[in-house]
C-alpha positions in Angstrom: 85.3 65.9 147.4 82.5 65.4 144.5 83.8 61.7 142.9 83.1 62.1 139.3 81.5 59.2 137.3 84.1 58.5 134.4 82.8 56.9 130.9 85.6 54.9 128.9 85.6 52.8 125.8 88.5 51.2 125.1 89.6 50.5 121.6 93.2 48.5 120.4 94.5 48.7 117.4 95.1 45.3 115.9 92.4 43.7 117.6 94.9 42.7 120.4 94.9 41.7 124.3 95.6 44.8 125.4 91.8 46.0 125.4 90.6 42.7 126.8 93.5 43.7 129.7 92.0 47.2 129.8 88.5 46.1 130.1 89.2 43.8 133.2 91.3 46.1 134.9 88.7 49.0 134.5 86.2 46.4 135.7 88.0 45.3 138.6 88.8 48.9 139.5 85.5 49.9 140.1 84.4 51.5 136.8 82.0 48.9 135.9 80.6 47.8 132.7 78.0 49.5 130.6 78.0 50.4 127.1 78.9 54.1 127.4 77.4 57.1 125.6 79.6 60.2 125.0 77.1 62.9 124.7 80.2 65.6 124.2 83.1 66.0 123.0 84.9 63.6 125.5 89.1 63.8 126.5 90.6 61.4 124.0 93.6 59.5 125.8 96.5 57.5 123.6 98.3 54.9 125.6 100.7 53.5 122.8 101.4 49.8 124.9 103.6 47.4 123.3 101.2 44.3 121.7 102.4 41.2 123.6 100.5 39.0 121.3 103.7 40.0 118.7 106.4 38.9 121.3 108.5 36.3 119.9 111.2 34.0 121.6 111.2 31.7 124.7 108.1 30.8 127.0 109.3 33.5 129.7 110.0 36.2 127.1 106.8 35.7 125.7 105.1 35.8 129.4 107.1 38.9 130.2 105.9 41.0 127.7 102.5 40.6 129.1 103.2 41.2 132.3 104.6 44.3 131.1 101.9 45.6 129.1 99.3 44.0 131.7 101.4 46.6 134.4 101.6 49.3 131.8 97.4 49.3 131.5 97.3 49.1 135.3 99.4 51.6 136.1 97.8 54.0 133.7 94.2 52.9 134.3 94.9 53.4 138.4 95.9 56.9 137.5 92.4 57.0 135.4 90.1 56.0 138.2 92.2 57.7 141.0 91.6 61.0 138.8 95.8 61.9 138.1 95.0 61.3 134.1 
C-alpha cells in the first residue's frame, strides 16, 4: 500500500484554540510541520467544532468544552492521517 504524503493548513475562524489544537495533533500524529504549498486545486475539508474559548460557566464546564473540541479535532484528524477523510 503506497502511503500518501498529505499537506494541510489549518485555518479557525475567530482566531481561536481550535487551530493551535489542530496543529499539535497533526504534529503529534506524524504529519509534521512545514509550511505547505498547494500546487492544485486541493480537497477543502470544513470541520465546524464548537470554540471552547466562548464556553461560559463553572471551572469544569469551561474544561469540558475543550476536552470536547480537543476529542472532536482528534478524532477527525486520526481519520485524516489514517486516510478514512
Amino acid at each position: 500500500m503506497v502511503n500518501l504524503v498529505k499537506q494541510v493548513l489549518v485555518l479557525c475562524t475567530g482566531n481561536s484554540c481550535r487551530s493551535i489544537m489542530a496543529e499539535a495533533l497533526i504534529n503529534h500524529l506524524g504529519a509534521g510541520e512545514s509550511c505547505p504549498i498547494f500546487p492544485c486545486s486541493p480537497d477543502k475539508l470544513h470541520w465546524s467544532t464548537p470554540d471552547p474559548a466562548k464556553a461560559s460557566g463553572s471551572e469544569q464546564d469551561i474544561d469540558a468544552a475543550f476536552d470536547q473540541a480537543f476529542l472532536m479535532l482528534k478524532d477527525r484528524i486520526e481519520s485524516l492521517v489514517n486516510g478514512n477523510a
